[in-house]
C-alpha positions in Angstrom: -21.7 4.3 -1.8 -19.2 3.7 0.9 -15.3 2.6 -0.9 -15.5 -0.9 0.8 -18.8 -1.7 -1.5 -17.2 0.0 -4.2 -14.0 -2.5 -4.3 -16.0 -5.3 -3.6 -17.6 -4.3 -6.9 -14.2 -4.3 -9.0 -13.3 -7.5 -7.0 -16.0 -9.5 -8.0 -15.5 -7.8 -11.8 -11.4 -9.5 -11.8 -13.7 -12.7 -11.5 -15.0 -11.9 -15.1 -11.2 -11.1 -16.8 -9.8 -13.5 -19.1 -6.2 -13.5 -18.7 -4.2 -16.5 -20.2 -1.1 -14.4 -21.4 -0.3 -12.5 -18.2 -2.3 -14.3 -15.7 -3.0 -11.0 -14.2 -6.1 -10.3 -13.8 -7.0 -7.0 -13.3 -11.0 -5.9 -12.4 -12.6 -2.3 -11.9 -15.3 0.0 -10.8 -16.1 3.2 -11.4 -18.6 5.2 -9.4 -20.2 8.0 -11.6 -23.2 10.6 -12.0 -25.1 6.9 -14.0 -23.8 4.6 -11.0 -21.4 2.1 -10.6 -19.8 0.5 -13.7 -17.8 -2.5 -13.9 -15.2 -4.2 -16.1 -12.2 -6.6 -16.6 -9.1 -7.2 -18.3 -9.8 -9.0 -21.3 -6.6 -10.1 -23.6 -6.0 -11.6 -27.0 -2.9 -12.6 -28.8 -1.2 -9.8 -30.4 -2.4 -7.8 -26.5 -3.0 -4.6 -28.9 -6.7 -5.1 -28.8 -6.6 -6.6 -25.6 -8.8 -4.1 -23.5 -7.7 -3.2 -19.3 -9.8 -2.8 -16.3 -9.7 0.3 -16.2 -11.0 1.3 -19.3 -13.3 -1.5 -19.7 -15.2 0.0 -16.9 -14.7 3.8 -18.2 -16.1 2.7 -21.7 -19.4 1.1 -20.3 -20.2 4.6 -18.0 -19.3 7.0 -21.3 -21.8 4.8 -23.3 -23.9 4.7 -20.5 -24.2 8.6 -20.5 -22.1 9.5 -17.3 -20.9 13.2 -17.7 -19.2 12.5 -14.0 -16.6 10.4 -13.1 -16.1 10.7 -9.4 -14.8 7.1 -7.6 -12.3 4.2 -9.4 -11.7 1.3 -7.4 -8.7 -1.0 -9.1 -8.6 -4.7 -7.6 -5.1 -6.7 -9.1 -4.9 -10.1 -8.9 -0.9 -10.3 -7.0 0.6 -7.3 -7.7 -1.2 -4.6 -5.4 -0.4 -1.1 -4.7 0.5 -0.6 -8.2 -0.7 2.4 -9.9 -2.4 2.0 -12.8 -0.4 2.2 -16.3 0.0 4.8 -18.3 -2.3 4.2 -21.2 -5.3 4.1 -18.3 -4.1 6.9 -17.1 -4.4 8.5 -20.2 -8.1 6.9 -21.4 -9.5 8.2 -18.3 -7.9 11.6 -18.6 -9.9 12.1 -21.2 -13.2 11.8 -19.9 -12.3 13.8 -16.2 -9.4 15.7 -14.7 -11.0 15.1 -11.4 -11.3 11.0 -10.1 -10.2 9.3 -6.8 -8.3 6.0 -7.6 -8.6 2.8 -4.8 -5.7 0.6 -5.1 -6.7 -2.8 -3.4 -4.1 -4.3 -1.5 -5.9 -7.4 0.1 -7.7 -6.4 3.4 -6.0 -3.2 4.6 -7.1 -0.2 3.7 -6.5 0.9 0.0 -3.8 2.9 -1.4 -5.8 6.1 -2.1 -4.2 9.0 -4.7 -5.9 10.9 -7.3 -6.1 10.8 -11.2 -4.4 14.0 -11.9 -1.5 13.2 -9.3 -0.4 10.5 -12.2 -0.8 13.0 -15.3 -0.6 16.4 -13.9 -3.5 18.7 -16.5 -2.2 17.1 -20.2 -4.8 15.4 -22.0 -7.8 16.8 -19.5 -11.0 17.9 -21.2 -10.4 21.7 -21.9 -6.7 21.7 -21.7 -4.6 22.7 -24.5 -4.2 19.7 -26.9 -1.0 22.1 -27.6 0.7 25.2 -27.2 -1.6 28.7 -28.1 -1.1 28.9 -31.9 -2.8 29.2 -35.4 -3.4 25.6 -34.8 -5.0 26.0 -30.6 -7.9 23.9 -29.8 -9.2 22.3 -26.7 -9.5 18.9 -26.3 -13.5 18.2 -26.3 -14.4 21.4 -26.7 
């Protein structure tokens, strides 16, 4: 799937977000091993179980079964070549140490960077939830 196809993808999904607090809506897709999943921002009062983008499309390809992660495109409603926030960073960390972020800033090319350039290794699968000990583990393992 060529990037272009792949942003139009997360812009159509910012159609879908519900955004009356922030009016920012935010949409999503990520290319994986499954396919291409979608999602949107989605917020409620008290915004702790209001859900981003990002993750929204990262939940539906883990339930879906992808094991690979390999493509995100990120389409912001205003804002644009903003990197996404920490606590996205940190979801999709979790599921792959390895994905290519699009940032969509209107018609020019995307802003292009990848995952672990935000969060270095911490929180990748099989890295050291923390330091060797009686207590070491891998996360996922």
């Amino acid at each position: 799937m060529h990037d272009s196809e792949l942003m139009q993808q997360a812009r159509t999904a910012r159609e879908h977000a519900f955004a009356p607090y922030s009016d920012y809506a935010v949409g999503a897709a990520i290319l994986t091993d499954k396919g291409v999943f979608t999602g949107a921002n989605i917020e409620v009062s008290g915004r702790s179980t209001s859900i981003h983008a990002e993750m929204f499309a990262v939940f539906n390809a883990v339930y879906a079964g992808a094991t690979e992660y390999r493509t995100l495109a990120v389409s912001p409603k205003g804002l644009t070549g903003v990197a996404i926030c920490g606590l996205c960073q940190h979801t999709l960390a979790q599921f792959t140490d390895n994905l290519r972020i699009l940032e969509d800033i209107g018609d020019d090319d995307p802003v292009e960077y990848e995952l672990k350039e935000l969060t270095g290794v911490t929180g990748s699968p099989g890295v050291p939830v923390r330091a060797p000990g009686p207590h070491y583990r891998y996360a996922f393992a």
